[in-house]
C-alpha positions in Angstrom: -62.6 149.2 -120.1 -64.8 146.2 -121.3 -68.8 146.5 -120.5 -70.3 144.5 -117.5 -73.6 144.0 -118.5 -76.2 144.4 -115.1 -78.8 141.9 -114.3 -82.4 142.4 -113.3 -82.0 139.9 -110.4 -85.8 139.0 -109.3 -85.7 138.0 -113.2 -82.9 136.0 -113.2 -84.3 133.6 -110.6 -86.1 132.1 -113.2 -82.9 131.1 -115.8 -80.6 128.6 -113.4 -79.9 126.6 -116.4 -78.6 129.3 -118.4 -76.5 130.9 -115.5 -74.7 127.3 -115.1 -74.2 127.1 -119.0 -72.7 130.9 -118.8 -70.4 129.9 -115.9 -68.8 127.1 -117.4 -68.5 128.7 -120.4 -67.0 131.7 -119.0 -64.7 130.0 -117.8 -63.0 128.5 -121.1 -63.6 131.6 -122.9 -62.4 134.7 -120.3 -59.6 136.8 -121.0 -58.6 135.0 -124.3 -61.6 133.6 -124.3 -60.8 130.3 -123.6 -57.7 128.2 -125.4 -59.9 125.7 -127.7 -57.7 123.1 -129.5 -58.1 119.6 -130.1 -59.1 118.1 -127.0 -61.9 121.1 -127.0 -62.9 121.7 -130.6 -65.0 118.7 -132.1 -68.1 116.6 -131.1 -71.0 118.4 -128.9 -71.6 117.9 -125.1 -72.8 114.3 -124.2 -75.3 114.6 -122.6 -77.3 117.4 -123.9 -75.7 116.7 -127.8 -75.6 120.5 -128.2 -78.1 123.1 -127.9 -80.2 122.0 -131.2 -84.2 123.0 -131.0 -86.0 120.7 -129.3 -83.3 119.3 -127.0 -85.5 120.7 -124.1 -82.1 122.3 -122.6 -81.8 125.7 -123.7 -84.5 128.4 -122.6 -84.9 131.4 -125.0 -84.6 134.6 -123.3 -85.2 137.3 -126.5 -83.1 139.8 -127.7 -81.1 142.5 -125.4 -79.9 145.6 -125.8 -77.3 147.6 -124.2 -75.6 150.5 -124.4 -73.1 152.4 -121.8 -69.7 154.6 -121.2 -67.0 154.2 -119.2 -64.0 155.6 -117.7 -61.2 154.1 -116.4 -57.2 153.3 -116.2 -55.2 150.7 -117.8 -51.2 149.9 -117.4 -49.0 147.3 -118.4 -50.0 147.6 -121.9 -47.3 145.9 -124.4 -47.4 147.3 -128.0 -45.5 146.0 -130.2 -42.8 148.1 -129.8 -39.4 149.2 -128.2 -39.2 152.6 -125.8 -36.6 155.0 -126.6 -34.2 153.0 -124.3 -35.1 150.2 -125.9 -37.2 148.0 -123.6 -40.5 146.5 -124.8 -43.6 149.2 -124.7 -45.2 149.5 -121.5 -47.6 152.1 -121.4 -50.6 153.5 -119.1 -53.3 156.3 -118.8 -56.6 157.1 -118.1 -59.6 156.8 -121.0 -62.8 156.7 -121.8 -65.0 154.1 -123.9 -68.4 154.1 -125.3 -69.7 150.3 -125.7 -73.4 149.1 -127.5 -74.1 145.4 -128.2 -77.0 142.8 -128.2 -77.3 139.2 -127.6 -79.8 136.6 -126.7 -81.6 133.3 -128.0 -84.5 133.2 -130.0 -86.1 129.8 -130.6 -88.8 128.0 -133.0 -90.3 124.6 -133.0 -87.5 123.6 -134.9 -84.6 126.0 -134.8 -82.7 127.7 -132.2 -80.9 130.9 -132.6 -78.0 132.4 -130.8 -76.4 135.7 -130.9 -74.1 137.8 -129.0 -72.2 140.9 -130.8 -70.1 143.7 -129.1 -68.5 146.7 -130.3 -66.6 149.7 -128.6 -64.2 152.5 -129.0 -61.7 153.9 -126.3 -59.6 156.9 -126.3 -56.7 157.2 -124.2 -55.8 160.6 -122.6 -52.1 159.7 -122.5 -51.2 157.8 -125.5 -52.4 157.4 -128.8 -50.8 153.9 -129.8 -53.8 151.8 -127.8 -56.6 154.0 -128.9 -59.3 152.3 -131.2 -62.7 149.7 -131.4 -62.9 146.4 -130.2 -66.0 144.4 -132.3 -66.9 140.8 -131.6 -69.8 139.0 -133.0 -70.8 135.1 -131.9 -73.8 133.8 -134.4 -74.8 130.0 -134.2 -78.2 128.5 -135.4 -79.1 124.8 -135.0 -82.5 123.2 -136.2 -83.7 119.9 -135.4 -84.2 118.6 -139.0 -86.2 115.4 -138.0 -87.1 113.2 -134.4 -83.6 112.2 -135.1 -81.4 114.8 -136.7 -79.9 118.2 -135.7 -77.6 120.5 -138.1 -76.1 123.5 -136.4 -73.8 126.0 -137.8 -71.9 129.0 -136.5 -69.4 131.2 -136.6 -67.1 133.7 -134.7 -65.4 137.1 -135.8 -63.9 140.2 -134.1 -60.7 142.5 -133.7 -59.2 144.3 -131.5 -55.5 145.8 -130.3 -55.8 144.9 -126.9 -55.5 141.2 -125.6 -56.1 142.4 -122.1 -59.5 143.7 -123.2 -60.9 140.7 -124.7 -64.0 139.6 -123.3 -65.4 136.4 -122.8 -68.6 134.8 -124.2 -72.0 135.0 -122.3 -73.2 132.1 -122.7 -75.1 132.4 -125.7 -73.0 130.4 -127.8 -72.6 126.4 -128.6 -69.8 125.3 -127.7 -69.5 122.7 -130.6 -68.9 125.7 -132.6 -65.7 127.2 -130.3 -62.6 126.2 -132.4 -59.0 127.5 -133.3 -59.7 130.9 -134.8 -60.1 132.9 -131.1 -57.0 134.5 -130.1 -55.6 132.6 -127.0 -52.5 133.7 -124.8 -51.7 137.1 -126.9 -48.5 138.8 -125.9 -48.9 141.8 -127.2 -51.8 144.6 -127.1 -51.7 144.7 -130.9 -54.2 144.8 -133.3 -55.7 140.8 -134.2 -58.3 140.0 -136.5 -59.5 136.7 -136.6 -62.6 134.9 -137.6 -64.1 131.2 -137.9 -66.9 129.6 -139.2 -68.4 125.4 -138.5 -70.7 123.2 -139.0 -72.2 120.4 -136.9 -74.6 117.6 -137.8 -76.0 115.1 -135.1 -77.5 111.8 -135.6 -79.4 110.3 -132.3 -79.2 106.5 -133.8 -81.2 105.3 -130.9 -82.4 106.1 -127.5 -79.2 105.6 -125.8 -76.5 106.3 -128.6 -75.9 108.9 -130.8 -73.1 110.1 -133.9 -71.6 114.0 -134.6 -69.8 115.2 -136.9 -68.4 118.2 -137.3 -66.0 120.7 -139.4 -64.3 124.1 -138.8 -62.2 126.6 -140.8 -60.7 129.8 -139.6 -58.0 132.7 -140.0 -56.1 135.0 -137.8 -54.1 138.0 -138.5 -51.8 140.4 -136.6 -50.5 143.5 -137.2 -46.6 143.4 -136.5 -43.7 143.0 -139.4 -42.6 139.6 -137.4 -46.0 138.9 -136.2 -47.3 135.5 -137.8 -50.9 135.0 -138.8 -52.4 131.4 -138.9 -54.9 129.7 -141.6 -56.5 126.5 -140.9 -59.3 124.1 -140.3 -60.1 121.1 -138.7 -62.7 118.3 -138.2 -64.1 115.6 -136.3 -65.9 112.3 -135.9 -67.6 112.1 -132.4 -69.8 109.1 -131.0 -71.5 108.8 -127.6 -73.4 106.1 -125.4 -75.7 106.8 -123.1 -75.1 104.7 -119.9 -77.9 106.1 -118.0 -80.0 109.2 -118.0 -77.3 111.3 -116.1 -74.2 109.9 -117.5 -72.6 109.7 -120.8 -69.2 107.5 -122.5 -68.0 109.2 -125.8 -64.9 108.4 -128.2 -63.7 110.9 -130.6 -61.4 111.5 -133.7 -60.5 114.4 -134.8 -58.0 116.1 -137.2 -56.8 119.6 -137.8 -54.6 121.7 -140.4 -52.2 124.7 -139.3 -50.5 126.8 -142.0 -48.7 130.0 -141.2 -48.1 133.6 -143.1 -45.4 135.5 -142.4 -42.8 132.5 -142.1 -42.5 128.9 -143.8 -44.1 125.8 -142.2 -47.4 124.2 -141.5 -49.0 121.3 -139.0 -50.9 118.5 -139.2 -52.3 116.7 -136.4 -54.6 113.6 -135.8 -56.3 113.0 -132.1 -58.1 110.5 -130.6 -60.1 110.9 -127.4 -62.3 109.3 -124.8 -64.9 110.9 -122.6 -67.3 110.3 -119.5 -70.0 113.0 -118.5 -72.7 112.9 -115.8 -75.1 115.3 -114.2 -74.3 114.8 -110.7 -78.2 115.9 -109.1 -80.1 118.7 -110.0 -76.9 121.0 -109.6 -73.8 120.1 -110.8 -72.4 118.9 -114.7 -69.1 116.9 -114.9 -67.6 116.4 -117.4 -63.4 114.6 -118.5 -62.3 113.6 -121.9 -58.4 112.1 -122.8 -56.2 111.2 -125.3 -53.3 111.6 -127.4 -52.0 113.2 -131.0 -50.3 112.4 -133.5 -48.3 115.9 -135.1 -46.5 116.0 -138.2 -44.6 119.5 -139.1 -42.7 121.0 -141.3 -41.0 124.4 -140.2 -37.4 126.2 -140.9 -34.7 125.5 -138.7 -30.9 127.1 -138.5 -28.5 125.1 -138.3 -24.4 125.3 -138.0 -22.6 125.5 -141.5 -19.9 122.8 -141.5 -16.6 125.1 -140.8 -14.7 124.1 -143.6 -17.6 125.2 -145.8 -17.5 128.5 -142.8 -14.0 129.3 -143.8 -14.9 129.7 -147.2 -18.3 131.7 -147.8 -18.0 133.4 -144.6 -21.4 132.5 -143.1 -21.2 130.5 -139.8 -25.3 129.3 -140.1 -27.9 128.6 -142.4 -31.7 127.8 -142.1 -32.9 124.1 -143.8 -36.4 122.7 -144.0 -37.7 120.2 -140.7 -39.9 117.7 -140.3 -41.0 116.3 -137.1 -43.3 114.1 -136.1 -44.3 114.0 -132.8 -46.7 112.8 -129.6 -49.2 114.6 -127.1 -51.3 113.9 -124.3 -54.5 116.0 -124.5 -57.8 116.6 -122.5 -60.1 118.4 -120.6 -61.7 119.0 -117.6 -64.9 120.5 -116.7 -66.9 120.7 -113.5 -69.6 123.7 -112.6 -73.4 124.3 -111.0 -75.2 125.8 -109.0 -73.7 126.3 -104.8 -76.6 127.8 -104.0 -80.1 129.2 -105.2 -78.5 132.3 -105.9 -74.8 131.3 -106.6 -72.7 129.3 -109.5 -69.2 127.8 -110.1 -67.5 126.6 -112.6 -63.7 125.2 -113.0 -61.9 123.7 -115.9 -58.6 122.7 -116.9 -57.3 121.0 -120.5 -54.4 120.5 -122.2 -54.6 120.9 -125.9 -53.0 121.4 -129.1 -52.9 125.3 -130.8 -51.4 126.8 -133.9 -49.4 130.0 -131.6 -49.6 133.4 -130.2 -48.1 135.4 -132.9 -44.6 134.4 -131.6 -44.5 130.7 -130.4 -46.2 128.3 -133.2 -47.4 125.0 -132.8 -47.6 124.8 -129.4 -49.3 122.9 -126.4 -51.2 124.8 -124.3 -51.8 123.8 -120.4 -54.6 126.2 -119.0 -56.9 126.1 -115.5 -59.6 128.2 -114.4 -62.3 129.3 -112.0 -65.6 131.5 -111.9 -68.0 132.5 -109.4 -71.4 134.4 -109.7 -73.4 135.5 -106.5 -77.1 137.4 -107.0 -77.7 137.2 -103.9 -78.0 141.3 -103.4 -81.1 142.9 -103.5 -79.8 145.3 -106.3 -76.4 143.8 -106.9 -74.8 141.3 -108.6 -70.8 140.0 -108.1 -68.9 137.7 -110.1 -65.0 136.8 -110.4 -62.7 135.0 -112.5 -59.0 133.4 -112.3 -57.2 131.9 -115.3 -53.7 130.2 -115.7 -52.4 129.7 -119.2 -48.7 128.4 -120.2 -48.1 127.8 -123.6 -44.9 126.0 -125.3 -43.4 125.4 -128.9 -43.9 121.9 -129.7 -41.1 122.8 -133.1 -38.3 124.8 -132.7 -36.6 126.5 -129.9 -37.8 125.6 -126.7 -40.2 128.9 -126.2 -42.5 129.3 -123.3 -44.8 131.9 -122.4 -47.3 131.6 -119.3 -50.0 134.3 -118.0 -52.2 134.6 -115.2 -55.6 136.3 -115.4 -58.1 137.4 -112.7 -60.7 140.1 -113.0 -63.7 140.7 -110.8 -66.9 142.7 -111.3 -70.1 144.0 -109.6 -73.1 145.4 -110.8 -75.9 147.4 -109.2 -79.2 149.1 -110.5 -79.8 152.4 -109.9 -83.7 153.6 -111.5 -85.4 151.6 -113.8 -83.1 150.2 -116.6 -80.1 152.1 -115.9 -77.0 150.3 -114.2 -73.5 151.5 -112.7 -70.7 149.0 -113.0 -67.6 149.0 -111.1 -64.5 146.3 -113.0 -61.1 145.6 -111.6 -58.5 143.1 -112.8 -54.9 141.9 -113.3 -52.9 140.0 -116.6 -49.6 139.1 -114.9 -46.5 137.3 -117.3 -44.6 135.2 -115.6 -41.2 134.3 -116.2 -40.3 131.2 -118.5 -37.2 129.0 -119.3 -36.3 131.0 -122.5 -36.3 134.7 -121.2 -37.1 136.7 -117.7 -39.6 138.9 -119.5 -42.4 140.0 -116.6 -45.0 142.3 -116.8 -48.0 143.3 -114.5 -51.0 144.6 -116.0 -53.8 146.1 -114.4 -57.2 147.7 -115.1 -60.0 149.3 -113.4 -63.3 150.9 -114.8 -66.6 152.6 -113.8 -69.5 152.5 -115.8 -73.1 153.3 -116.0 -75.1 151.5 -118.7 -78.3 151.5 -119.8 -79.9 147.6 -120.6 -83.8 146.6 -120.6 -84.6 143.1 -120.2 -83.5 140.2 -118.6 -79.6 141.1 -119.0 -77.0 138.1 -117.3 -73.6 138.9 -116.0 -70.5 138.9 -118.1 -67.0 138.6 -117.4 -64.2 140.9 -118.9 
């Protein structure tokens, strides 16, 4: 039951830019808001070099408010629990949830702020076990220290026991500053805290080429005696060359540090990548980078007990330490603007390197998407979103987990600055190599907000 913010539409004719940038990004960042890993975290967009103050591409649009209820039904959730004939939890009900947040872009003559913060608490009528606040707050600033030089930093915190409910990202946030700490393909609807914070500094050498650096270091947590919480960081070396004023070339290093609680082991990883972005017209960005890693781990691993040594302490396995070294393709796809006057797109795919979901560690992580916003309604807006994410143990057994996501939303004004919202949507597990585990969860919510300003559409 995750707010749909409304949209004053005849005002929203007047921010294409920012509706493309909230497309694409919604995109990445739905459901699990988005699955950033090396091939994602690490050197800005080409061609715009971020969103530092000054770069002409990001148009303030103030503060907003918000402010609503809700009532709706949810099944399929999975606690982290057995049932009392011992399957995995499954549980549904009806529930209310009362949601406030702000976010928007304020801007100076140097400086550029952007926030977006959200906070809620549901109560179930049927269960207790799911019941309980979701916050999420996205801060990032970047000033423009000279003609030059732009230093941006941000970070990204939250919590909440319900990956289904996890909502994506408006817009307002750089996405130099997206990096490992965001929970990405959860299993369970268990309670997650996580947080990150980086740092970005970009150096336009000359009129065509231009250096980044960059840094990140984050945490997660879970709830769950097996459940294994991640610390790390990461950072990265990014320089681009401008071929023309529409496209972009870009190379890439970057290097990031997993270490896990609950269990023994940690990751290193070193990644090198090549891009090429364009602006294709006045309506579309494009954008593909490619590489490959270089992983180095150290986990436990059981192993059989030599049966002479068997027949004598009486144990058949043991556990030893591993170290692997290992190779992976990574990359990214993006591609997203404007259909029409009224309607935008945006699609992405990547392949990329994450620490885990709580259960699988280390892991690659395939993902695709889509998302479509129409404004085209006198008093309505509609948007939808698909996602496809299938992630796999790059140490240890050979564990899979995969996950589709599709939600869709509309929004309609009713008198002045109050808004009804109607949400629907579907998390489906589909079955992997290592276990027949399936699930389908659904959700569906009605709302009625109340939001001045110039308020965009969200995705849940």
């Amino acid at each position: 039951m995750a707010y749909t913010p409304p949209i004053h539409y005849k005002r929203m004719r007047k921010l294409p830019k920012l509706l493309i940038v909230a497309a694409i990004c919604a995109v990445s960042l739905s459901a699990q808001i988005g699955s950033a890993g090396v091939g994602g975290f690490g050197g800005p967009s080409i061609l715009g070099r971020g969103t530092a103050a000054g770069s002409g591409r990001s148009a303030e649009t103030g503060m907003r408010f918000y402010a609503g209820a809700t009532a709706g039904y949810d099944n399929g959730l999975t606690g982290f629990a057995l049932d009392p004939n011992g399957n995995v939890q499954n549980a549904g009900s009806r529930g209310v949830e009362g949601v406030a947040g702000v976010y928007g872009s304020k801007r100076s003559r140097r400086m550029i702020v952007n926030l977006n913060y959200q906070g809620s608490y549901r109560q179930y009528t049927n269960i207790t076990g799911f019941n309980g606040t979701d916050q999420n707050i996205t801060l990032s600033a970047s000033r423009q220290l000279d003609a030059r030089k732009a230093l941006g930093v941000g970070v990204v915190a939250g919590t909440t026991n319900r990956a289904f409910g996890l909502n994506s990202i408006n817009g307002f946030i750089d996405p130099n500053f997206i990096g490992f700490g965001t929970p990405s393909a959860e299993i369970f609807d268990n309670r997650i805290y996580y947080g990150s914070g980086s740092a970005n500094y970009i150096w336009q050498k000359t009129s065509r080429t231009s250096v980044s650096l960059a840094g990140n270091a984050f945490l997660t947590r879970r709830t769950g005696a097996v459940l294994f919480g991640v610390n790390g960081a990461g950072a990265s070396a990014d320089y681009a060359y401008r071929l023309t004023r529409n496209q972009a070339l870009s190379v890439s290093y970057n290097y990031f540090f997993f270490n896990f609680t609950r269990g023994f082991g940690d990751t290193h990883g070193h990644a090198v990548l090549a891009g090429y972005s364009a602006r294709i017209g006045r309506k579309y960005d494009f954008s593909i980078r490619g590489g490959g890693i270089r992983m180095e781990s150290l986990f436990l691993q059981k192993v059989a007990v030599d049966p002479v040594i068997a027949a004598i302490v009486g144990i058949q396995s043991t556990q030893t330490v591993a170290h692997r070294i290992g190779y992976l393709p990574t990359g990214s796809l993006n591609f997203g603007g404007s259909l029409t006057r009224r309607s935008t797109f945006g699609i992405s795919a990547g392949l990329f390197a994450v620490p885990g979901n709580g259960v699988i560690s280390t892991a690659k992580n395939w993902n695709a998407g889509a998302s479509y916003n129409y404004t085209g309604l006198r008093r309505m807006g509609i948007s939808a979103t698909y996602f496809y994410n299938r992630m796999s143990s790059l140490i240890g057994a050979n564990q899979v987990f995969s996950s589709l996501n599709a939600s869709a939303a509309a929004s309609s004004r009713l008198v002045g600055d109050t808004f009804i919202s109607l949400s629907v949507g579907n998390r489906r597990f589909l079955d992997g190599p290592t276990n027949n585990f399936r699930r389908n969860s659904y959700f569906a919510t009605l709302g009625l907000y109340w939001s001045p300003g110039e308020v965009p559409l969200n995705f849940r």
